[in-house]
N, C-alpha and C positions, 0 to 999 in steps of 0.2 A: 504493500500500500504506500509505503512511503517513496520508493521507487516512482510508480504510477503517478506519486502525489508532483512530485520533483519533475517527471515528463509533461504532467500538466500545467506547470509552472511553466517552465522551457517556450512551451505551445503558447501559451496567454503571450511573453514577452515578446516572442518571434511575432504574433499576431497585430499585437499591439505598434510593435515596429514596422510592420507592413501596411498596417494602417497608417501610422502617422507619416510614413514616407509618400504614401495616398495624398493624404490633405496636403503636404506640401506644393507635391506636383499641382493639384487642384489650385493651389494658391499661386503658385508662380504661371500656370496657363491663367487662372484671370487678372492675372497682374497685365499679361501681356496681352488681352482681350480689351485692356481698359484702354491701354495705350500713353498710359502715363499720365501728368497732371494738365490738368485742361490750361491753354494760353489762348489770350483775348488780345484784340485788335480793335480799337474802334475809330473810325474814319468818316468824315464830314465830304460832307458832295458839296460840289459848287453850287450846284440849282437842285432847285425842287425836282424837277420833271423829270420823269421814268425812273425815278426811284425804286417802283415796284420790281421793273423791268431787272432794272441793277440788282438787285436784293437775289432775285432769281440767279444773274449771271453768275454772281460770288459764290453763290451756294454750286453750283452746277461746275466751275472750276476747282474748290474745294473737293469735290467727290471725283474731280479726273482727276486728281492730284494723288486718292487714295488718304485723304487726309481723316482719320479716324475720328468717329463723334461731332461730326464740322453743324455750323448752324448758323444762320445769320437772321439777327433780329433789327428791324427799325425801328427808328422813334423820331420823329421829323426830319431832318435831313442829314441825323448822326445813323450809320450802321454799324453794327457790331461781327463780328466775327470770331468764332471761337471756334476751338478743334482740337485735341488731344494728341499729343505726341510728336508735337510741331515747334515751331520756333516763330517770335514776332517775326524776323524776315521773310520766314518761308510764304507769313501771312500777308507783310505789305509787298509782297512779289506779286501775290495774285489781286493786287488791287489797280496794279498800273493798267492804264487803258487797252493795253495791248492792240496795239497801231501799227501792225506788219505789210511793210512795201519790201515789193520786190522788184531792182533796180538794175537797170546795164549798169556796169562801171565806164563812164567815157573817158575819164582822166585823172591821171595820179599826180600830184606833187611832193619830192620824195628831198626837194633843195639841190639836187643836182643840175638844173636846169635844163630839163626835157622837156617839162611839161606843156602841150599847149593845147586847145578848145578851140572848137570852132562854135561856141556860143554867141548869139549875136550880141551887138551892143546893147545895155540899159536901156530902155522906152522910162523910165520912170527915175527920179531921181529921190531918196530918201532923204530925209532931213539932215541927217548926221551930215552930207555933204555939205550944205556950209558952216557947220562949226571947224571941219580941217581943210576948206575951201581951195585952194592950188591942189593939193595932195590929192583930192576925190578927184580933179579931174583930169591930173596925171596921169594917175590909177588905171579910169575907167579906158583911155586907148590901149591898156597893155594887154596884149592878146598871147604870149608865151611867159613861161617862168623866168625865161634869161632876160626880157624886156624890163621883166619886174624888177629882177637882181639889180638891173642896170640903173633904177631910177636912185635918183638920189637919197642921201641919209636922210635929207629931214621928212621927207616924202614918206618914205619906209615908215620912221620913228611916229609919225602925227597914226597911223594905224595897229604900229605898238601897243598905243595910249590907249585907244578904245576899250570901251567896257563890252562884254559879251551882249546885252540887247542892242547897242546900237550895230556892234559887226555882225549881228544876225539880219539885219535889213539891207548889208552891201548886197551888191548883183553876185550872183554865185560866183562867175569869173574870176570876180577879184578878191571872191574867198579863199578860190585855190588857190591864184597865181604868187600873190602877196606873200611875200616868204611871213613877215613879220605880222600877218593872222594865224595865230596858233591854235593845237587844240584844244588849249586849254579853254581859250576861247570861243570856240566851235560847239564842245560838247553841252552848254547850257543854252542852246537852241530852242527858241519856241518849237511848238509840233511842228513835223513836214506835213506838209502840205502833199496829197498825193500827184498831184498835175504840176507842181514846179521840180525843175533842179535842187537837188542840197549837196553839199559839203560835209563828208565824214570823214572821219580817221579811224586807220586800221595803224594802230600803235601809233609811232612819227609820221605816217604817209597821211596826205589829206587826198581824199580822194571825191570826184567829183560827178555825183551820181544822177543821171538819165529823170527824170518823171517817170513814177511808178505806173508799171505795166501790170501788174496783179497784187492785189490787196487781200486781207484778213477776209476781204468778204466774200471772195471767191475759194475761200476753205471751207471745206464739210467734216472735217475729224483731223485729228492728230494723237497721237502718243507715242510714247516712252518705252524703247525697249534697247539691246546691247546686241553692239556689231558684232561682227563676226571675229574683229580685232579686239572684243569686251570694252570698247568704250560706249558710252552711253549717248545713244541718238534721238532725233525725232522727226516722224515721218509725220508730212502732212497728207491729204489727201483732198484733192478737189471741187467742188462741185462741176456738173457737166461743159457750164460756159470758164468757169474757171480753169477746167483743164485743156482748154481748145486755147485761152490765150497765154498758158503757163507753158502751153505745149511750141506755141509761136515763137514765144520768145527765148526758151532755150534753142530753136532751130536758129533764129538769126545773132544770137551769140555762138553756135559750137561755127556756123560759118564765118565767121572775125575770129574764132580762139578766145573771144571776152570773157569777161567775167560777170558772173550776177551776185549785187548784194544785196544780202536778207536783213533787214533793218524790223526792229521790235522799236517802239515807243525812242527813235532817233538815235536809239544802239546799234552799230554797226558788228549785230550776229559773229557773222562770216562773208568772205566775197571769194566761193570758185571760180575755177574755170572751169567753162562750158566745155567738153570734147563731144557732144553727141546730143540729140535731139531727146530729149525728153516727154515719153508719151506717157508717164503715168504721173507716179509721187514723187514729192521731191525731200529731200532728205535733210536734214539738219545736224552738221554737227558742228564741235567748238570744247571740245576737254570739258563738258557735265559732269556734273555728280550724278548720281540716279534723284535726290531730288531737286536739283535745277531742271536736270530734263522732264521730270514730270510737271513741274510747276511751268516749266515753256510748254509743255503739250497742255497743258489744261489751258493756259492762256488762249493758246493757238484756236484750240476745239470746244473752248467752252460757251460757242454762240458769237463770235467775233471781240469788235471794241464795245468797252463800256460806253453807253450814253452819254454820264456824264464824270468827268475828274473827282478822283477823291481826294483828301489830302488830309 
C-alpha cells in the first residue's frame, strides 16, 4: 500500500506538471493572440468633408497592413486610431494621403554638367522673381546645367538664399538646372501636382520628372510578399484602363532604355529602368522591412488617396 500510495503521489505531481505546462502554453498563445498593448494615434483633418469616407479608408488600410485589433473612431474632425502590436509610426504611415505618380525620368542633375531639358520656357512668372530680380531672369534663359554653372556667383548665391516654399514655385527647369537649388530644399514641396513637371532627388541627383502618366487611381490591389532574393516587395495590380496606360508607358520607356519613377506623397520610391514592355503588375521595391512593405501595400490598395490631409 504504501508502495501504491508513493506511485500515486508520483502520478498527481507528473499530472499536475503537465497540466501546468498546459496553462502556460495557453497563456503564452493568448498572449500572442492579443498582440501586445494596444497604441493610439489621433489625427485632425483639415476639412470636415468625407470624413466618413476617410474613417473607412484608415480602417480598411489598417487591416491590409494585418495590423491586429485596429479600429478607428470619430469625433468631429479628430480621428483616432488604434491597433495592437504596432508602433505610433507604423500608424502615422498609414495616414499620409498616399498620392502615387508614376513618372518618365527626363532628366538628371548629378553637378557634372550634362544635364539638359528640352522644357519650354516659363509662360508665368512667380513672385519670388522680383525679390532676386536680375538673378530670376538670368536663370530662366539657362536651358543646360553647364549654362547654369556658368552664371555668375551672385546669381547662383540670390537662389542659395531661398526658403523651400518660394523655390517650390521656380519653373521646374530651373529647379534642376541651378546647381545651388538643393535637396534639401526640394524635399518640403507642396503636393505634385499630377499634370505638371516636378523635381526629385534620388540621394545627390535631382532628377526631373515627366507629368504623371498613371496615378493611385488606376490601382485595384497591392500587397506585401518576398522575392525570390527574400527581400521584401510590393506588387501592385491594375484596374483594366489603368493597365492599358501602365502598359503604354513602360512600352515607350523600354524603347528610350528610361527610366520610370514611383513617387508616394513626393517621395521618390525608386526610379528603374524600363528593359521591356510591361503587360501586367508592376513591382515595387526599395530595401523594406516586411512592415514598411505592408504598410506601402495597404496604402497603395486601401481604396486610393485620402480625401482629405491629416495632421
Amino acid at each position: 500500500m504504501a508502495l501504491r500510495g508513493r506511485q500515486m503521489a508520483v502520478l498527481v505531481a507528473v499530472m499536475v506538471a503537465v497540466l501546468a505546462i498546459a496553462v502556460a502554453g495557453i497563456v503564452v498563445v493568448l498572449s500572442r493572440v492579443g498582440g501586445g498593448p494596444v497604441t493610439t494615434l489621433t489625427v485632425t483633418a483639415s476639412s470636415e468633408g468625407d470624413l466618413e469616407v476617410t474613417r473607412a479608408m484608415l480602417l480598411a488600410r489598417m487591416q491590409a497592413a494585418r495590423l491586429a485589433d485596429p479600429k478607428v473612431t470619430r469625433t468631429d474632425r479628430q480621428l483616432v486610431l488604434s491597433a495592437r502590436g504596432t508602433t505610433p509610426e507604423q500608424l502615422r504611415a498609414l495616414t499620409r494621403p498616399g498620392r502615387l505618380h508614376l513618372r518618365r525620368v527626363a532628366a538628371a542633375a548629378d553637378g557634372s554638367g550634362t544635364a539638359t531639358t528640352t522644357l519650354p520656357a516659363p509662360t508665368s512668372t512667380p513672385a519670388v522673381a522680383a525679390t532676386i530680380g536680375e538673378a530670376y531672369r538670368a536663370a530662366a534663359a539657362v536651358t543646360t546645367e553647364q549654362e547654369a554653372q556658368a552664371l555668375p556667383a551672385s546669381v547662383r548665391a540670390a537662389f542659395a538664399a531661398l526658403p523651400p516654399q518660394d523655390v517650390a514655385t521656380l519653373p521646374a527647369r530651373m529647379r534642376l538646372l541651378i546647381p545651388e537649388i538643393r535637396c534639401e530644399q526640394l524635399a518640403t514641396r507642396p503636393a505634385d501636382v499630377a499634370g505638371e513637371p516636378v523635381v526629385a532627388c534620388e540621394g545627390p541627383v535631382k532628377l526631373l520628372l515627366d507629368p504623371a502618366t498613371v496615378t493611385g487611381a488606376d490601382i485595384s490591389a497591392a500587397k506585401a510578399s518576398r522575392s525570390d532574393q527574400g527581400t521584401w516587395i510590393v506588387t501592385a495590380s491594375f484596374k483594366p484602363d489603368g493597365q492599358a496606360k501602365f502598359t503604354n508607358l513602360s512600352k515607350s520607356l523600354a524603347d528610350a532604355q528610361g527610366r520610370l519613377a514611383i513617387v508616394l506623397d513626393n517621395v521618390l520610391i525608386s526610379a528603374p529602368q524600363v528593359v521591356g514592355v510591361i503587360p501586367g503588375d508592376v513591382q515595387v521595391t526599395g530595401m523594406f522591412t516586411e512592415s514598411q512593405a505592408r504598410v506601402l501595400a495597404a496604402q497603395l490598395g486601401g481604396g486610393g488617396e485620402l480625401p482629405v490631409t491629416l495632421s
